[in-house]
C-alpha positions in Angstrom: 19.1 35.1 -55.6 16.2 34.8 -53.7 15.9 32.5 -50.8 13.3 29.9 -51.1 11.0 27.9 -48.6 9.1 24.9 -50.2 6.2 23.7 -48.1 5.1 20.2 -49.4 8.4 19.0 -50.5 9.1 15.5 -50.9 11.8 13.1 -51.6 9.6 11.6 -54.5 11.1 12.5 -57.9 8.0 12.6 -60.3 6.1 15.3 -57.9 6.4 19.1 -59.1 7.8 19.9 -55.6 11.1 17.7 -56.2 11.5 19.2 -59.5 11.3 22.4 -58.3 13.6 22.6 -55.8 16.0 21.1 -58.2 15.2 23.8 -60.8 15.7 26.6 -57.8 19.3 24.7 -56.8 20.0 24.8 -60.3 19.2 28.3 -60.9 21.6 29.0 -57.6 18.7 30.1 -55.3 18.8 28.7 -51.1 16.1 26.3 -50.6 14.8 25.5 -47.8 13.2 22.3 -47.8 9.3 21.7 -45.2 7.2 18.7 -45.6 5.9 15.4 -43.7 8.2 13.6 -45.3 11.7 12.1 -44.5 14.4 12.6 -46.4 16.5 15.2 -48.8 16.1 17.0 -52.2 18.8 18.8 -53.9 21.1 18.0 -51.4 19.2 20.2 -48.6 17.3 17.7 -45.9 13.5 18.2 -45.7 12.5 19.3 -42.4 9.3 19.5 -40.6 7.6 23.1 -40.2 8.4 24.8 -37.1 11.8 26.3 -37.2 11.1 30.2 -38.4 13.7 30.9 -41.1 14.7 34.6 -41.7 15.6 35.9 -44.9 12.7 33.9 -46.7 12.0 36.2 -50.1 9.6 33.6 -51.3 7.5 30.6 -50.5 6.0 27.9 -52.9 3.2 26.1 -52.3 2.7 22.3 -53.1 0.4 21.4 -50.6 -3.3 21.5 -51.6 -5.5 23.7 -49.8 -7.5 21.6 -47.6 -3.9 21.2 -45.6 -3.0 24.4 -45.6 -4.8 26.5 -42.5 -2.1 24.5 -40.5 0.6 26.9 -42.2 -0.9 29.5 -41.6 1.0 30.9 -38.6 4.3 29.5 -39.5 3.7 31.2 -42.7 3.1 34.6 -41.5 5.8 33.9 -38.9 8.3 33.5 -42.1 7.0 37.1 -43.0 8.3 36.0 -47.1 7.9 39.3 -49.5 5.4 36.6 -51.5 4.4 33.2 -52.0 3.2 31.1 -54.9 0.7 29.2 -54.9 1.4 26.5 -57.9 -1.0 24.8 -59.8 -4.0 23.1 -57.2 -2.6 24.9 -54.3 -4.8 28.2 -55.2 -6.7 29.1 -51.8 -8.6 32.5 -51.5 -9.0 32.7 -47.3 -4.8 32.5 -47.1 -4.8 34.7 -49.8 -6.7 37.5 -48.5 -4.5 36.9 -44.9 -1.2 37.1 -47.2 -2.5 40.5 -48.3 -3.8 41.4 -45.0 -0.2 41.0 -44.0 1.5 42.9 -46.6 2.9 39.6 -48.5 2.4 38.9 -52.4 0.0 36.0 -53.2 1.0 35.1 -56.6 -1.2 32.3 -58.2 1.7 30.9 -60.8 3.8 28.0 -61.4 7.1 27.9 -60.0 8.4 25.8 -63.0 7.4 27.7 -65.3 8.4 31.2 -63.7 11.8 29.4 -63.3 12.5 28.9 -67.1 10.7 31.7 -68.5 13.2 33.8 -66.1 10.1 35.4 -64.4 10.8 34.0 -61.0 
């Protein structure tokens, strides 16, 4: 299983974040829940970036990238194996740091990757 940090999530149950990290739960991966908003998804509380999790294989993206550069340390701080940038969240500059860094920019969907057992 791979152990999962979702930036953007949200307590809102129509957004792709939510679903996702119910689709991960469901799948039996760790989530680790980051976001501006209050609250808990799947069961796991959503907390605010900051705390540096080890043992993160992947991170998926659900914030768009005009909101991103402010991730960008804790990102590289996490030091994932990849991260996905979902639908709208595509951003070349972090990117071309992620490969700079020796971590996997993977433009996909999460959902999809998740039911198509590519994930």
């Amino acid at each position: 299983m791979k152990n999962t940090l979702i930036i953007g999530a949200t307590p809102n149950p129509s957004r792709y974040a939510y679903k996702a990290a119910q689709m991960l739960k469901a799948k039996g991966h760790d989530i680790i829940n980051v976001g501006i908003k209050s609250g808990a998804v799947a069961g796991v509380d959503i907390e605010k970036p900051g705390q540096i999790h080890e043992d993160v294989h992947t991170i998926t993206m659900y914030v768009g990238p005009h909101l991103q550069s402010e991730y960008y340390d804790y990102i590289l701080q996490t030091n994932p194996k990849r991260v996905i940038f979902n639908p709208g969240t595509e951003n070349d500059e972090l990117e071309e740091l992620l490969r700079s860094n020796a971590i996997e920019p993977v433009e996909a969907c999460t959902l999809v990757m998740l039911a198509t057992g590519q994930y």
